[in-house]
C-alpha positions as CSV (number, residue, x, y, z in Angstrom):
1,X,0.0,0.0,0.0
2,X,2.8,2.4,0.7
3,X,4.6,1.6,-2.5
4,X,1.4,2.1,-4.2
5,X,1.0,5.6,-2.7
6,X,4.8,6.3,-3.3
7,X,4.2,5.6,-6.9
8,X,1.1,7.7,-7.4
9,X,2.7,10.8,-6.0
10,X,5.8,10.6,-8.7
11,X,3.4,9.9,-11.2
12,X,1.6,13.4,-10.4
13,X,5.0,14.8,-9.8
14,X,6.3,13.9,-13.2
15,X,7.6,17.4,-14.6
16,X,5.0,17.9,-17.6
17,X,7.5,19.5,-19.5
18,X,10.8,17.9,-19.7
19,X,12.2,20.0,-22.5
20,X,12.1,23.7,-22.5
21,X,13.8,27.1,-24.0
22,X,14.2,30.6,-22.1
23,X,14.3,33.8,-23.9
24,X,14.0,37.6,-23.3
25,X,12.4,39.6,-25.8
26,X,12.4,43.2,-26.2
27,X,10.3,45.9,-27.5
28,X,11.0,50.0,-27.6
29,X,9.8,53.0,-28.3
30,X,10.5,56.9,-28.2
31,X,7.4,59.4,-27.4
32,X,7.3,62.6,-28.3
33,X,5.7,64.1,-24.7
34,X,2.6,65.8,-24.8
35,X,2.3,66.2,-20.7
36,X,4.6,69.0,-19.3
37,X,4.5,69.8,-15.8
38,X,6.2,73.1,-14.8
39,X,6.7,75.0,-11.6
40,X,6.6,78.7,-11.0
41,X,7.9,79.7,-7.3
42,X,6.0,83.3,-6.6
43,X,6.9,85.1,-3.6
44,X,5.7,89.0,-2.0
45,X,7.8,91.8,-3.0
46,X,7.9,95.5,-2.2
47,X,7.1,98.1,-5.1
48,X,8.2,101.3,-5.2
49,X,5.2,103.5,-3.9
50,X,2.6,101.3,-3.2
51,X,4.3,99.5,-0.6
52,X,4.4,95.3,-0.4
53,X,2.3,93.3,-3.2
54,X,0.6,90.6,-1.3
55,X,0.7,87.1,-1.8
56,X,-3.2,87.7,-2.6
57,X,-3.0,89.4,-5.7
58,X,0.1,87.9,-6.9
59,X,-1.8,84.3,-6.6
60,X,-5.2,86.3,-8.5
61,X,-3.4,87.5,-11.0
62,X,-1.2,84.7,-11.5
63,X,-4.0,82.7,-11.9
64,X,-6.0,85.2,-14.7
65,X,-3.1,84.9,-16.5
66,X,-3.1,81.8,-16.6
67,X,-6.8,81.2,-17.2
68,X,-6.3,83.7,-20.3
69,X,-4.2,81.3,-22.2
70,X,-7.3,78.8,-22.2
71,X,-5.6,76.6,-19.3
72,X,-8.7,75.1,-17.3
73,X,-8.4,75.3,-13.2
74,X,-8.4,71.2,-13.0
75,X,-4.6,71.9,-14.9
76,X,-3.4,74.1,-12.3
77,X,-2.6,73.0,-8.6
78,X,-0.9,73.7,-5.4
79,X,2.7,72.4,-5.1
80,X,3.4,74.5,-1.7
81,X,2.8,77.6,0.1
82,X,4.3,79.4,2.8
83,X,2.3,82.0,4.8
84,X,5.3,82.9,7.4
85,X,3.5,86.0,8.1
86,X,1.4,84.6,10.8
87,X,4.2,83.0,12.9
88,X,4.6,85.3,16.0
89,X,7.6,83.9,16.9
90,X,9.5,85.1,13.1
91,X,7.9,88.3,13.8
92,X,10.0,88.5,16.9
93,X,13.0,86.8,15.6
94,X,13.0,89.1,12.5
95,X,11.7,92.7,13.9
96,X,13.9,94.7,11.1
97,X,13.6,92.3,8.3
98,X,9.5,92.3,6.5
99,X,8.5,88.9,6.7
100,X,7.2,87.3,2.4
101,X,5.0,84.5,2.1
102,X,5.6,82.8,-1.2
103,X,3.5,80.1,-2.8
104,X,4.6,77.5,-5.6
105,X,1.9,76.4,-8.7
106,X,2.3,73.4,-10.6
107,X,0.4,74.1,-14.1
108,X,0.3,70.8,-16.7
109,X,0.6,72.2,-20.4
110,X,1.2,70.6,-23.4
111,X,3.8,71.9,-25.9
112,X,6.4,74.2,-25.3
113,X,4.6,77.4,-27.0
114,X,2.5,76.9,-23.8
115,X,5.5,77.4,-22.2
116,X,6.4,80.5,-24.0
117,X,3.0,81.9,-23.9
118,X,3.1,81.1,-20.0
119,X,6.5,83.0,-19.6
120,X,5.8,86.1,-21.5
121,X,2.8,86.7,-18.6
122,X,4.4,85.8,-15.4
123,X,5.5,89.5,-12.7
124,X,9.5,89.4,-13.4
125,X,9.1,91.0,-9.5
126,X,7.1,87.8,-8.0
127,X,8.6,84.8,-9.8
128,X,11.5,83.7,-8.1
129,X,11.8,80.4,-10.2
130,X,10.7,78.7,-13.2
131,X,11.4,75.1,-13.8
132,X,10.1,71.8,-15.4
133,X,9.2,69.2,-13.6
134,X,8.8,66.6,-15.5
135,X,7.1,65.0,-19.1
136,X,5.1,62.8,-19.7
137,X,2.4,61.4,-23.0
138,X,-1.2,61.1,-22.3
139,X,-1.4,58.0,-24.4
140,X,1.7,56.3,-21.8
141,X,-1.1,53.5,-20.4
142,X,-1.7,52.6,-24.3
143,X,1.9,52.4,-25.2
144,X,3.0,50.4,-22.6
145,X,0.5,47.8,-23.0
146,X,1.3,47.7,-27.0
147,X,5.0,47.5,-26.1
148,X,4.6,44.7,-23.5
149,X,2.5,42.3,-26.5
150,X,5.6,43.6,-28.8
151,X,8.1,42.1,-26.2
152,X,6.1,38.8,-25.8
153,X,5.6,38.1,-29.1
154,X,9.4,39.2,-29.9
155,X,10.3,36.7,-27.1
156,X,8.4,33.7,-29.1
157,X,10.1,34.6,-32.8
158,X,13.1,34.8,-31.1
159,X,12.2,31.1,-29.2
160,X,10.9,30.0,-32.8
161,X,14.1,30.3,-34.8
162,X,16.9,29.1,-32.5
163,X,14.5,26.0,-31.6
164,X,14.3,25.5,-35.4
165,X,18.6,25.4,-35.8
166,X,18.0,22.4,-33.5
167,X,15.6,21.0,-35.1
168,X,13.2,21.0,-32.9
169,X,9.7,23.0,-32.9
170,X,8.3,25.9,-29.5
171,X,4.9,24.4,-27.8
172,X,3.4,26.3,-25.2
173,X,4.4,29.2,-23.5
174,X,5.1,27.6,-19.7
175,X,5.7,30.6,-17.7
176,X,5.8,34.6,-18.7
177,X,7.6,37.1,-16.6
178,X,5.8,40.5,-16.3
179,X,7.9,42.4,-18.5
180,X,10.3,44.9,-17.0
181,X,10.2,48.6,-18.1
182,X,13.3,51.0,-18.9
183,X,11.8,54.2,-18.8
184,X,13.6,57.4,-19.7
185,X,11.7,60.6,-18.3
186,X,12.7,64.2,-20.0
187,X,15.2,65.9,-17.5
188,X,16.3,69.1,-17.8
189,X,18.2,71.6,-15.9
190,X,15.7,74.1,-16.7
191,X,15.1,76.6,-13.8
192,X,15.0,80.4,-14.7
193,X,15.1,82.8,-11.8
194,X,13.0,85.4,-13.9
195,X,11.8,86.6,-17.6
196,X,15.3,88.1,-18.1
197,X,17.1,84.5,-18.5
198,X,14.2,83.2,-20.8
199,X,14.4,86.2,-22.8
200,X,18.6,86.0,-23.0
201,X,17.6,82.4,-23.7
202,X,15.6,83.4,-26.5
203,X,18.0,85.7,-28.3
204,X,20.8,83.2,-28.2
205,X,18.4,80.5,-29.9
206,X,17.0,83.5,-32.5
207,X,17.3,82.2,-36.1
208,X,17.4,78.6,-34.8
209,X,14.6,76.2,-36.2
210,X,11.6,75.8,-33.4
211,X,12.5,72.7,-31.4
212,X,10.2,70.6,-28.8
213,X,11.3,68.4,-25.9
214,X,13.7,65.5,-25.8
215,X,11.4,62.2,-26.2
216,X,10.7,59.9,-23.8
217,X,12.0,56.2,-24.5
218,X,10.3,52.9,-23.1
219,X,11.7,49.8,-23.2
220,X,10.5,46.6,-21.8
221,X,12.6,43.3,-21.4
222,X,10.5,39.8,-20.9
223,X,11.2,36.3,-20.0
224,X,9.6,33.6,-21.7
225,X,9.9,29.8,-21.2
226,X,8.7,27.5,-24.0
227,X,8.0,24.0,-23.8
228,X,9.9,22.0,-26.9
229,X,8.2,19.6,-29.2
């Protein structure tokens, strides 16, 4: 009876598939970005006869300007804000020194003439910094699903023909790895402390053809065992 038993269990045990092949398959792609997520720092400053601008208007008309390049408010959010007026104790720490708050936007645009547009409007006296955060493609979910299939299917062409200098023939797929992604965001050391640098910027670059953003590349790597016939 226990022999019996013992026999049954390395009968189920029996590996189903004693012949296999592993490969990786790759699949890549460069996107042109379409998603570009800027930062402007805005901070109170003192004009000359009417005293400190406060951090009220500068955010109202920060935000007019904005709305008057045909930016909705659901593209425009909060990245931090710093009311150190109300803190009694800086008040007493600094009593010769006028206290600023500043606040930081984050506005999502999508081509750099937005940029531009964006630029030309902001107070050279509130921005204290202009930067990009980062890019990204509003069809990225899309693309990386297509690129995955590309990799898997890559993976089996590739299984196909070195099975076949063998002489032998792929089966099933017996396991698939979820591909890994490479991804290569859009950096750039892009911070301008006002309008002056992006206007010395654009006389440097005057008579030079328009150019857009450096693309994003994806690349996915899979691994894909095949059973062999």
């Amino acid at each position: 009876m226990m022999l019996f038993v013992f026999n049954s269990f390395s009968q189920s045990e029996k590996n189903p598939f004693p012949k296999t092949i592993t490969v990786t398959g790759s699949a890549e792609m460069e996107i042109v970005p379409d998603e570009i997520y800027v930062q402007v720092d805005l901070k109170e400053y003192d004009k000359k006869g009417q005293g400190k601008i406060s951090i009220d208007k500068i955010k109202q008309d920060f935000l007019n300007n904005v709305k008057a390049l045909g930016i909705p408010d659901s593209l425009i959010s909060i990245a931090a804000y710093d009311g150190y007026n109300g803190n009694p104790w800086l008040r007493k720490k600094n009593k010769k020194d006028e206290l600023y708050a500043s606040i930081s936007y984050q506005v999502k645009l999508k081509s750099s003439k937005q940029i531009d547009d964006l630029v030309d409007r902001l107070d050279d006296n509130a921005t204290q910094n202009f930067f990009i955060q980062r890019t990204s493609s509003s069809k990225m979910e899309e693309l990386r699903k297509k690129l995955k299939i590309e990799a898997v299917r890559a993976a089996k062409e590739k299984a196909a023909y070195l099975a076949e200098a063998i002489d032998e023939k792929i089966g099933v797929a017996v396991t698939i790895n979820e591909p890994m992604e490479y991804y290569t965001p859009y950096v750039q050391n892009f911070r301008l402390a006002n309008k002056a640098m992006v206007a010395e910027s654009a006389v440097a670059d005057a008579g030079a053809a328009p150019v857009d953003f450096k693309k994003i590349k994806l690349k996915y790597d899979v691994t894909v065992v095949f059973s062999l016939q």
